[in-house]
C-alpha positions as CSV (number, residue, x, y, z in Angstrom):
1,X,64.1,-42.2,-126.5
2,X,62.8,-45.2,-129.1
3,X,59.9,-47.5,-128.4
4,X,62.3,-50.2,-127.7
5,X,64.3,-48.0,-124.8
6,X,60.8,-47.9,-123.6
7,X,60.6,-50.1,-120.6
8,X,58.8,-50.5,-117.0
9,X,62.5,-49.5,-115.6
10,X,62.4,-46.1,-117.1
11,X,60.4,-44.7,-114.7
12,X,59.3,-45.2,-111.0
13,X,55.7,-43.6,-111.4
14,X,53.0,-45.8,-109.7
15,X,50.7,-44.3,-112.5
16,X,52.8,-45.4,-115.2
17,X,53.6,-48.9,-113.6
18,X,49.9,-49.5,-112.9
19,X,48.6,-48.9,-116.8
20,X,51.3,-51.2,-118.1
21,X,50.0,-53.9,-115.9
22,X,47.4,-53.8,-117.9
23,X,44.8,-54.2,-115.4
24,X,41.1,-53.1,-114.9
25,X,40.4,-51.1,-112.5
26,X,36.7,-52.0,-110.2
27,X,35.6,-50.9,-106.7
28,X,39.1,-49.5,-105.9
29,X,41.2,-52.7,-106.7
30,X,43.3,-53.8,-109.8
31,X,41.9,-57.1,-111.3
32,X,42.4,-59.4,-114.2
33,X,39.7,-59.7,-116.4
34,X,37.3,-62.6,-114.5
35,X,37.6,-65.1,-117.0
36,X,42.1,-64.2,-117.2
37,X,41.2,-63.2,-121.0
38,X,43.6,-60.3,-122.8
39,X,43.9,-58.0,-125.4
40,X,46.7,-56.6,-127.5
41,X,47.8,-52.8,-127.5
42,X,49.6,-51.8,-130.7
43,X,52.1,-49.1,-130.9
44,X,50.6,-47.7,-134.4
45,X,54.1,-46.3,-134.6
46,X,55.7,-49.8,-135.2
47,X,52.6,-51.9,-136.9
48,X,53.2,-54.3,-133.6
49,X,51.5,-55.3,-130.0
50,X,53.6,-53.9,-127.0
51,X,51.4,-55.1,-123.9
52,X,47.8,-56.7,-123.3
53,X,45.4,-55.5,-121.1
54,X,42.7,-57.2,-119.4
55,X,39.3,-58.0,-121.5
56,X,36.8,-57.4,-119.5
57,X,33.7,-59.7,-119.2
58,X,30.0,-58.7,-118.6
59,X,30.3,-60.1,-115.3
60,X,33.1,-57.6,-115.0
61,X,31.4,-54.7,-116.2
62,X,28.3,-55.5,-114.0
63,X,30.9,-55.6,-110.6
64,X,31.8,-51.5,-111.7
65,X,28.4,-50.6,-111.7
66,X,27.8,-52.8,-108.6
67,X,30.9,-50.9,-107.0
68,X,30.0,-47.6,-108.0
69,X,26.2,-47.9,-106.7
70,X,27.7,-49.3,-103.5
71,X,30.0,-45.8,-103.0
72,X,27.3,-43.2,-104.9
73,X,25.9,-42.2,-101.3
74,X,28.6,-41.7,-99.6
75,X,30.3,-40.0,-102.5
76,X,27.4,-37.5,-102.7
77,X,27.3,-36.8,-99.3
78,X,31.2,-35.9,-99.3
79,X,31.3,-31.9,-98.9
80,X,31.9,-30.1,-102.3
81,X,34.5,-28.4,-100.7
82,X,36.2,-31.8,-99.9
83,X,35.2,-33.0,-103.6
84,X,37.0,-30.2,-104.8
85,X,40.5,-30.5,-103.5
86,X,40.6,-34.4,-104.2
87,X,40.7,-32.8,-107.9
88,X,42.9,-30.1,-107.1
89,X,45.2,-32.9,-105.6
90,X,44.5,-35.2,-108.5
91,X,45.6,-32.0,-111.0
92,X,48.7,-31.8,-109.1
93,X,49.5,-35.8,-109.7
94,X,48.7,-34.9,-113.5
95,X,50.9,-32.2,-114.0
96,X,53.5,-34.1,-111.7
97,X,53.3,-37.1,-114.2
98,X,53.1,-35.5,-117.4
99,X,56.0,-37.1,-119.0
100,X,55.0,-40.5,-118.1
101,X,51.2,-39.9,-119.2
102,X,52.6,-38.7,-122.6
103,X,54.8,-41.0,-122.9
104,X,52.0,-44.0,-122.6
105,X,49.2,-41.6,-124.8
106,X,52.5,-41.6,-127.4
107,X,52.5,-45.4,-127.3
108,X,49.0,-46.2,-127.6
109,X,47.4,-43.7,-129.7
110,X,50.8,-42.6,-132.1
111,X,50.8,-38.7,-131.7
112,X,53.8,-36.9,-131.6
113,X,55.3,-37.0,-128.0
114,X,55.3,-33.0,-127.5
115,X,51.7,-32.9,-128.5
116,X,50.9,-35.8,-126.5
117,X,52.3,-33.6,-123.6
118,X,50.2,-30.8,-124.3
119,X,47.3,-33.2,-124.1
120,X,48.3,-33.8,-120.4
121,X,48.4,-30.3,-119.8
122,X,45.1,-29.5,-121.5
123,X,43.6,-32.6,-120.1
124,X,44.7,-31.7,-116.3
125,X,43.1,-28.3,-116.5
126,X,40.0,-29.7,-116.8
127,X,40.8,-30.9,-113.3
128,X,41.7,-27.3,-111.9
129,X,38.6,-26.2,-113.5
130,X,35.8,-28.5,-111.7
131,X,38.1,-28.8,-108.8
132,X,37.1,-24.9,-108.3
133,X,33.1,-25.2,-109.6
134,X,32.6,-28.3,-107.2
135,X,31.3,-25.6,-104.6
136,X,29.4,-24.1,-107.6
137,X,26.4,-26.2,-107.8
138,X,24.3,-23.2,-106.8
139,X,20.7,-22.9,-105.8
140,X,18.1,-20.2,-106.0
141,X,15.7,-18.8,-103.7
142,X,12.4,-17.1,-104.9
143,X,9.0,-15.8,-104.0
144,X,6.5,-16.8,-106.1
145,X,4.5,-14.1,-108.2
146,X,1.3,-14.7,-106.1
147,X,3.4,-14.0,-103.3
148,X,1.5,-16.9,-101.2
149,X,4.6,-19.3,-101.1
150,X,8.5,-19.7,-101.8
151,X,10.0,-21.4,-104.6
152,X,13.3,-23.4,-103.7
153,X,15.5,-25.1,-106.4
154,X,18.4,-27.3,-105.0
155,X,20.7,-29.3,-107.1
156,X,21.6,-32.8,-107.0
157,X,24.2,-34.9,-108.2
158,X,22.5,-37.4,-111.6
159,X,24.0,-40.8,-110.0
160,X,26.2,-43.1,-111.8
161,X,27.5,-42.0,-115.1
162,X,28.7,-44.2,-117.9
163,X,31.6,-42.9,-120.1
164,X,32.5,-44.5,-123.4
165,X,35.7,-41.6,-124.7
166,X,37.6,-42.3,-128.1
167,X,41.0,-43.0,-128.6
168,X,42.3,-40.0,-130.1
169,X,42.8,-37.9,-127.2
170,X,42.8,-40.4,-124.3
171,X,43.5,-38.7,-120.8
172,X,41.6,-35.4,-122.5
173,X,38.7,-37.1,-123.1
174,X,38.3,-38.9,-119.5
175,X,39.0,-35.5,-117.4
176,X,36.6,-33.7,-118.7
177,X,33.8,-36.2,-118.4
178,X,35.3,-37.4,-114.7
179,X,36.2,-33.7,-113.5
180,X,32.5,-32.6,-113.2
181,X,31.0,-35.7,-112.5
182,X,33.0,-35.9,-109.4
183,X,32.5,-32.2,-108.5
184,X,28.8,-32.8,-108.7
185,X,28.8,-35.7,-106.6
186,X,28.7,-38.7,-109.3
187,X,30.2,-42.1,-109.1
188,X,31.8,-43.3,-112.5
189,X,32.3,-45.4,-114.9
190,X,34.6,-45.5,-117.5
191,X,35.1,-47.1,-120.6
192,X,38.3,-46.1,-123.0
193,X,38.6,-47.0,-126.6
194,X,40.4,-50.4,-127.0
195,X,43.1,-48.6,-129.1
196,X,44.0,-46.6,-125.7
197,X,43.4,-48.0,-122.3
198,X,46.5,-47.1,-120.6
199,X,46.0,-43.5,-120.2
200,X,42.4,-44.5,-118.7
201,X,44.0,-46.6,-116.1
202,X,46.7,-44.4,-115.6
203,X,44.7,-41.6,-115.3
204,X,42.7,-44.5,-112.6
205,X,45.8,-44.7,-110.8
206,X,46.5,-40.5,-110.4
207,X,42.6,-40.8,-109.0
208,X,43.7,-43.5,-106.5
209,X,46.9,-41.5,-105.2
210,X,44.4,-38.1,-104.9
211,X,42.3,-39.8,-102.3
212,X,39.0,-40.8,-105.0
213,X,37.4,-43.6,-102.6
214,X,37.1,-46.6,-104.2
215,X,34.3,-47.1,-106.2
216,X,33.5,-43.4,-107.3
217,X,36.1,-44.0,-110.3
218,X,36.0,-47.6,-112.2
219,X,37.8,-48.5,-115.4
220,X,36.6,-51.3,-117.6
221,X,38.7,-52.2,-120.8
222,X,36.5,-54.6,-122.6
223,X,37.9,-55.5,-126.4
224,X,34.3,-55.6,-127.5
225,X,31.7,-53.2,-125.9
226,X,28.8,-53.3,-127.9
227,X,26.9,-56.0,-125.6
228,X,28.4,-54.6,-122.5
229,X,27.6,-51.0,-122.8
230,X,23.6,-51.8,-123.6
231,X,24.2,-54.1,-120.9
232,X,25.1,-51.4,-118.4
233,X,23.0,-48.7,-119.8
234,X,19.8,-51.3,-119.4
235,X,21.0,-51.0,-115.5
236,X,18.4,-49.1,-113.6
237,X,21.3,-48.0,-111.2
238,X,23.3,-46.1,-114.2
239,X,21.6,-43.0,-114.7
240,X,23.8,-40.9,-117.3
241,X,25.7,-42.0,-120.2
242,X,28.7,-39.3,-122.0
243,X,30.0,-40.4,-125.0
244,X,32.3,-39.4,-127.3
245,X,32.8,-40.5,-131.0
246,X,31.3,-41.3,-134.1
247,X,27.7,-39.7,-134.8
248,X,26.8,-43.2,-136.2
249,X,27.6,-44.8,-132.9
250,X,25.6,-41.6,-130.7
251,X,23.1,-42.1,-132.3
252,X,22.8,-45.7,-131.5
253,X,22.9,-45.2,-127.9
254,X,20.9,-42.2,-127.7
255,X,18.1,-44.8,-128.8
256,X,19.2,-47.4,-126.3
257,X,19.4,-44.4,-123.6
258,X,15.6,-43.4,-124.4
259,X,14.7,-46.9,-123.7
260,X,15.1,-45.9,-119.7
261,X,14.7,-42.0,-120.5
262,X,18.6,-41.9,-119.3
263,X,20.7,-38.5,-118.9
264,X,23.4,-38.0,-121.9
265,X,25.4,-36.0,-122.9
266,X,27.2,-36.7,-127.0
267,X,29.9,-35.1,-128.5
268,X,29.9,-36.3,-131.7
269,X,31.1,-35.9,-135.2
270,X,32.1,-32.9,-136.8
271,X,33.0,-31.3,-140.5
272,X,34.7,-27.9,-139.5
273,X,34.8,-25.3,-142.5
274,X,37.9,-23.2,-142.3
275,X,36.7,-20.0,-144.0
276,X,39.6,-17.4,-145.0
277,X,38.6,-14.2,-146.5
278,X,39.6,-12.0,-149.0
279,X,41.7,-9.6,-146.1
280,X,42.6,-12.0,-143.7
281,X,46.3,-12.0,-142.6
282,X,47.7,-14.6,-144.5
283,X,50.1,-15.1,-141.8
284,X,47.6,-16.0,-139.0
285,X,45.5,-18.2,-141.3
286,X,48.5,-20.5,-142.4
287,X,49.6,-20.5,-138.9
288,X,45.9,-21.2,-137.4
289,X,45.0,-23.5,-140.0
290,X,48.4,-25.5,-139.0
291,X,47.0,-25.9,-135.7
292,X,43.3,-26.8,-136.9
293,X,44.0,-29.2,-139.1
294,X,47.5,-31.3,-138.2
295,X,47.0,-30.8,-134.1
296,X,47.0,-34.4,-133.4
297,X,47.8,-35.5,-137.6
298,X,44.0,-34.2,-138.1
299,X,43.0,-37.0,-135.6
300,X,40.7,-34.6,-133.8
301,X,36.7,-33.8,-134.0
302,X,37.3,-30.3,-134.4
303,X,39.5,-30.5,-136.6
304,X,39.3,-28.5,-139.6
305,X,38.1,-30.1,-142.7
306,X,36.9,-28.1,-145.8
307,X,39.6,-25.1,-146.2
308,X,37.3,-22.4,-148.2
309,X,39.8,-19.9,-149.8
310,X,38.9,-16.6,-151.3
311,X,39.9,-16.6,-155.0
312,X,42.0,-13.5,-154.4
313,X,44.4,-15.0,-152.2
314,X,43.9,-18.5,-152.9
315,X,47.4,-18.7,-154.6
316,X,49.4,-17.5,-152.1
317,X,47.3,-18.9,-149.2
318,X,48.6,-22.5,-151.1
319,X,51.6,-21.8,-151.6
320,X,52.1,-20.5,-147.4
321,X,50.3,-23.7,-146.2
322,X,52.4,-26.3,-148.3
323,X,55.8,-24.3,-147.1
324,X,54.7,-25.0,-143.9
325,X,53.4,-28.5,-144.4
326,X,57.0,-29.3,-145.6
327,X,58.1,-28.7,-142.2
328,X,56.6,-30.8,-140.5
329,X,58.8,-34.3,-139.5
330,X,56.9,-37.4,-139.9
331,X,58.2,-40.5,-137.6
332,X,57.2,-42.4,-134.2
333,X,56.0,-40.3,-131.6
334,X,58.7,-40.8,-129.2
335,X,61.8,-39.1,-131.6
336,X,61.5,-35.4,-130.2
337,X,62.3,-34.8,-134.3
338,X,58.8,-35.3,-135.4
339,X,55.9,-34.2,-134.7
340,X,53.2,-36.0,-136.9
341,X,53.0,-39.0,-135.5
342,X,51.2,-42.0,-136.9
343,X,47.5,-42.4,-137.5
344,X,46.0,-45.0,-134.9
345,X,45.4,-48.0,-137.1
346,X,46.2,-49.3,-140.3
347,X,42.3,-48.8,-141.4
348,X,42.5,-45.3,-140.3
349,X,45.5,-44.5,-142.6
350,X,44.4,-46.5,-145.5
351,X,40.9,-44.7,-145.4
352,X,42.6,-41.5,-145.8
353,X,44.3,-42.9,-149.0
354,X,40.8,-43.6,-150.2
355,X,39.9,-40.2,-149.7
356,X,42.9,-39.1,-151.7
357,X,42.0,-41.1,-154.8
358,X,38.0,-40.1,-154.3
359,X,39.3,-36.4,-155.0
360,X,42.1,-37.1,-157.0
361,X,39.3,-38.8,-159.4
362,X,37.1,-35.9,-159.6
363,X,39.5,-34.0,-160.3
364,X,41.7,-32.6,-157.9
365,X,45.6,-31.5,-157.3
366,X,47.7,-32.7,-155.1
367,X,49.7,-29.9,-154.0
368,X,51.5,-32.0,-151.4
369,X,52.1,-35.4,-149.7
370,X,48.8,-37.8,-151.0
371,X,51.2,-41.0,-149.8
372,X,51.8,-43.5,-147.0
373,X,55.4,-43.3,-145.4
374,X,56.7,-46.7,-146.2
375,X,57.0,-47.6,-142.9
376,X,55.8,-50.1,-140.2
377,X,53.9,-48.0,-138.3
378,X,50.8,-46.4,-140.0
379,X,52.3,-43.2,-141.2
380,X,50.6,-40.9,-143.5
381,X,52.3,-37.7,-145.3
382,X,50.8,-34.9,-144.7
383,X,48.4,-33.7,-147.4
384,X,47.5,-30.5,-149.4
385,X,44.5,-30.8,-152.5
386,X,43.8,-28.2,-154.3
387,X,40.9,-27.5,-156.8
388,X,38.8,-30.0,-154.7
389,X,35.0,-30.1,-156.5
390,X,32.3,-29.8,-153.7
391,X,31.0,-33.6,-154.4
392,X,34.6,-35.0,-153.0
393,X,33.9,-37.4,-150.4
394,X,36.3,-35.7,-148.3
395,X,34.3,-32.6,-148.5
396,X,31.0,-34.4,-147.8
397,X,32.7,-36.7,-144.9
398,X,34.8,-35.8,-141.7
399,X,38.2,-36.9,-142.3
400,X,40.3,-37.7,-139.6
401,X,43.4,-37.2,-140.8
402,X,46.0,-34.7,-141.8
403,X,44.2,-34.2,-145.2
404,X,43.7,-30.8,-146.4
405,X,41.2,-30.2,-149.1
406,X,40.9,-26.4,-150.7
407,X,37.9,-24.8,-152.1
408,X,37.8,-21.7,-154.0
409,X,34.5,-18.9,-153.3
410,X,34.1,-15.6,-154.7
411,X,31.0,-14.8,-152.6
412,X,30.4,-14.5,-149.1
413,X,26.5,-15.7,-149.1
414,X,28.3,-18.7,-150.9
415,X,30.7,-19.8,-148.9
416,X,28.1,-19.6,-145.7
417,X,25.6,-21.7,-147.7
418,X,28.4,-24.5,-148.3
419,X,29.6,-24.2,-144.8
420,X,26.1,-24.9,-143.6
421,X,25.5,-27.4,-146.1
422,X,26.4,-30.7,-143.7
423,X,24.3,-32.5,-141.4
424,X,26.4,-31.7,-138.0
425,X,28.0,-28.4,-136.7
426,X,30.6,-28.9,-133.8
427,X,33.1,-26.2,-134.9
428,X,33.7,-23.4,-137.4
429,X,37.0,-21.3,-138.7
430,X,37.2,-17.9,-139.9
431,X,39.7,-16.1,-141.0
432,X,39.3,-12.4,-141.2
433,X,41.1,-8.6,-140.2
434,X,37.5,-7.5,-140.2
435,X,36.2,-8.0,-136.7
436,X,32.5,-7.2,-137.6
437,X,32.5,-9.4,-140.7
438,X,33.7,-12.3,-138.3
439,X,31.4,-12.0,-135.6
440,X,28.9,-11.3,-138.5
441,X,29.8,-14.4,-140.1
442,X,29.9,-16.6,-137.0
443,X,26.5,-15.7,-135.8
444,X,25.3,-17.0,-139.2
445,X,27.6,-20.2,-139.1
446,X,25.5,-23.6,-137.6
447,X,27.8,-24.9,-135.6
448,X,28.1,-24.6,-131.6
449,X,32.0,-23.5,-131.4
450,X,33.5,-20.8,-133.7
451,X,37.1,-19.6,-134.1
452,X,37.8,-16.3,-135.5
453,X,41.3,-15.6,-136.8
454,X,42.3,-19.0,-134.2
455,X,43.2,-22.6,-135.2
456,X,42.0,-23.8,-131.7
457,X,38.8,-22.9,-129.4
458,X,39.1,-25.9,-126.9
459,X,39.1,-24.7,-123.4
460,X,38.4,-26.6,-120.5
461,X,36.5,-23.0,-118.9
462,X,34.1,-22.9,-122.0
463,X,31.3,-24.9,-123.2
464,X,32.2,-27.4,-125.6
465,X,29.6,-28.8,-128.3
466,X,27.9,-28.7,-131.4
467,X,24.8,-28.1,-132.8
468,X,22.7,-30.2,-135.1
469,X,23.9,-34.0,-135.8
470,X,27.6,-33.0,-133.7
471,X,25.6,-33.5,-130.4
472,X,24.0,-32.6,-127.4
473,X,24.8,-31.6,-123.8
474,X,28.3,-29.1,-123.1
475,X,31.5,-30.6,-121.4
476,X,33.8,-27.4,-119.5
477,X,32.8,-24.3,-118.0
478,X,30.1,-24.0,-115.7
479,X,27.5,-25.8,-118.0
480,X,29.5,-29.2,-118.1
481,X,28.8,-29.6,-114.1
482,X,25.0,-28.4,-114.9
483,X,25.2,-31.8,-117.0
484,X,25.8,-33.7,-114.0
485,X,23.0,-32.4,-111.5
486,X,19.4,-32.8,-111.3
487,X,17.2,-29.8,-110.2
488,X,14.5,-30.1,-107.7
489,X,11.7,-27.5,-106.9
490,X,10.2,-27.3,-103.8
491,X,7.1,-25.2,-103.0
492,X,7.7,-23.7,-99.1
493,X,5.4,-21.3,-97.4
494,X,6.9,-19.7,-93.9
C-alpha cells in the first residue's frame, strides 16, 4: 500500500481514526488546541506534510496536569489487581491494532513498515509485563535488631509523572513509561516528540477503549515544549519526570527537576561499541551486528556505533557485513519491499552526510553506500567505513543513523580501553565463541546493558539503562515499577 492509498477509509479502528484527527487528548476528552493553533506532520518518506495536529498551549498543558491531579486519588486507590487487567485489556487492543499502529509509526517516523510492526509488538509487551507486576508492589515486614519494635515498609504510588519520549520509537517509548506508572498507581502525562504524535494519541485512544478513567492518561502535542515542560515540572502537583532523548537535553531537565528535588528517571544517549573477537562466529556477528546497527536505519539509542574488529578477521568480517548491507531495500516505509526506511528529517539525514565527509577526511574507506537516495523523502544508503582513525567524529559522537564505522585492535586491553573511552555507557556488543572471555569482557565494559554474541538486549522483563552520562533510573522488569513508588517506614511496636 503507498502513502497516497493511505486514507481515513482504509480502516475502521477508532485508535487509528482518533490520531489522524489530530487532537490532544486532556481529562479524558479530545480537544483542539485552546487557542485552534496546528502543526504539520511530515511523512519523512515523501519530504511533505500529511496531517496537523493540535499545538498545544500552556494553558493547555496546565488543564493535563489539572486533570490528572483531579483523578490521581482515585486512581491510586483502584485495586492493583484492577490496575492490572485495564493493561492486560489495553495489551489486547495493541496487539488487536497492530497494523493500524504500524501503519501510523510508518507515517510519522519513516521506518520500514515490518519493523514498525515489530515495534507494536515489542511495545505491547511492556503492557503484558506491568499488567502482571501491578500486584507486585510488595512490602516487607521486620523486627528490628533491638527486638523492641517492628519495622514496616509499604509502597506508594510517586503521583503525577511527566513523560517527554523521542520520536524514533513512538508507541515503544510511551508503554514502557505508562505501563508501570499505571501499575503503581500514577496518573500521567505525556508528551511525544513533534515528529510523532500520532502513535501517542493512538496509543491515548487503545487507553480509552481499555477502561483508563479519564484523567490518569493525558496527551499534550505542543510544537514547542521548552517553556511548557519547565512550566509543568515547576508544578508542585507533578512529582516525576521520564525522559527519553538527547543527553544534552537530560541534562537540562535534571537541573530544572532539582529545582523541586523531583523524581526522574533518563534514558539518555548512547555510543555502543560492537566488539568482535579474534574466534567469534563470523556468522553470528554479521547477523547480530545487522540487527544492532540498521534496526530502525540505526535510528535507535542502542544502537551500535563503533564496530571494533580483530585484525585477524577484519577482512572477512567486511566483506560479510557489506554482502549483507547490499541487501537491504531502501524506499518508503509502506512498500513491504524495503525495509530501511527513511531517516526522520532532512537535518537528520544530512548530519549523517557530515559524518561521512568528517571520516572520509581523516582518512577513511568507504566500503559501501556514503550517499543520499535522490529521493523526496530523506533517504540515506546504508553505510560501511572502513579504516576509520579513532579521532572520526563519528567515533567520538552517537550517530543515529545506518552508519557503520570499523576499527581495527590487535589487543584485548586495547579495545576495552577504547570502548570505555566515551562519556556515557547505555549498551555494549561482544562478539565471542568464548563464553568466559565474554562474560569476562562485559563485567569490565562501562555500560549498563551488554550483549554477548546478540544484536539486541531490549526486553520489556529486564532493566533497561546505562551507566555514566547514558542515564539514570531502569524502565522494564521489576525495577521500572520500583521507579514509580515511594517507600515509607513505619516504626510499630505490638
Amino acid at each position: 500500500m503507498t502513502v497516497d492509498q493511505m486514507t481515513r477509509e482504509d480502516t475502521a479502528t477508532t485508535a487509528y481514526e482518533k490520531a489522524l484527527a489530530g487532537k490532544q487528548y486532556i481529562g479524558g476528552e479530545w480537544l483542539d488546541a485552546s487557542d485552534g493553533a496546528t502543526f504539520g506532520v511530515e511523512d519523512p518518506g515523501k519530504g511533505e506534510v500529511f496531517v496537523q495536529v493540535a499545538d498545544s498551549t500552556p494553558d493547555d498543558c496546565m488543564a493535563a496536569v489539572a486533570a490528572a491531579d483531579a483523578a490521581a486519588a482515585g486512581w491510586a486507590a483502584t485495586p492493583p489487581r484492577q490496575r492490572g487487567e485495564i493493561l492486560r485489556r489495553a495489551f489486547d487492543l495493541m496487539i488487536a491494532n497492530r497494523d493500524d499502529i504500524a501503519k501510523l509509526i510508518t507515517l510519522e517516523s519513516g521506518k520500514a513498515y515490518a519493523e514498525a510492526q515489530g515495534e507494536v509488538d515489542y511495545g505491547a509487551e511492556f503492557l503484558r509485563w506491568f499488567s502482571e507486576e501491578a500486584c507486585r508492589g510488595l512490602g516487607t515486614v521486620a523486627t528490628a535488631p533491638s527486638g523492641e519494635y517492628n519495622i514496616i515498609t509499604t509502597l506508594h504510588p510517586v503521583g503525577i509523572s511527566l513523560f517527554v519520549t523521542p520520536w524514533n520509537f513512538p508507541a515503544a517509548m510511551a508503554t514502557r513509561k505508562i505501563g508501570p506508572a499505571l501499575a503503581a498507581g500514577c496518573t500521567t502525562i505525556l508528551k511525544p516528540a513533534k515528529e510523532t504524535p500520532l502513535t501517542a494519541l493512538a496509543m491515548a485512544a487503545i487507553f480509552e477503549e481499555a477502561g483508563v478513567p479519564a484523567g490518569v492518561i493525558n496527551v499534550i502535542t505542543p510544537s514547542k515544549s521548552h517553556s511548557t515542560i519547565a512550566a509543568m515540572m515547576a508544578d508542585p502537583r507533578v512529582k516525576k519526570i521520564s525522559f527519553t532523548g538527547s543527553t544534552g537535553v537530560g541534562k537540562v531537565l535534571m537541573e530544572q527537576a532539582a529545582r523541586r528535588v523531583m523524581r526522574t528517571s533518563m534514558e539518555l544517549g548512547g555510543n555502543a561499541p560492537f566488539i568482535v573477537m579474534p574466534d567469534a562466529d563470523l556468522d553470528v556477528a554479521v547477523a547480530s551486528a545487522m540487527v544492532a546497527k540498521f534496526r530502525n536505519g540505526g535510528q535507535s539509542c542502542t544502537a551500535a556505533n563503533r564496530f571494533y574488529v580483530h585484525e585477524s578477521v577484519e577482512a572477512e568480517f567486511v566483506e560479510r557485513f557489506r554482502t549483507a548491507m547490499a541487501d537491504l531495500k531502501v524506499g518508503h516505509g509502506l512498500d513491504p519491499e524495503n525495509n530501511l526506511g527513511a531517516m526522520v528529517t532532512r537535518k537528520e539525514r544530512d548530519g549523517m552526510l557530515e559524518l561521512i565527509e568528517d571520516a572520509k577526511a581523516r582518512g577513511a574507506e568507504v566500503v559501501f553506500g556514503g550517499e543520499a537516495v535522490d529521493s523526496a523523502g530523506y533517504f540515506l544508503q546504508p553505510t560501511l567505513l572502513r579504516n576509520v582513525p579513532r579521532d572520526a567524529r563519528c567515533i567520538r559522537e552517537e550517530i543515529f543513523g545506518p552508519v557503520a564505522p570499523i576499527v581495527t585492535f590487535t589487543e584485548l586491553e586495547d579495545v576495552i580501553e577504547q570502548a570505555n573511552d566515551v562519556e556515557v555507557g547505555l549498551v555494549s556488543f561482544v562478539q565471542t565463541s568464548d563464553l568466559a572471555l565474554g562474560m569476562s569482557m562485559a563485567s569490565r565494559i562501562d555500560a549498563g546493558m551488554v550483549g554477548i554474541n546478540r544484536g539486541k538486549v531490549s526486553d520489556p522483563a529486564a532493566p533497561f539503562g546505562g551507566w555514566k552520562e547514558s542515564g539514570i533510573g531502569k524502565e522494564g522488569g521489576h525495577e521500572g515499577l520500583l521507579e514509580y513508588l515511594e517507600s515509607k517506614y513505619t516504626a510499630v511496636s505490638w
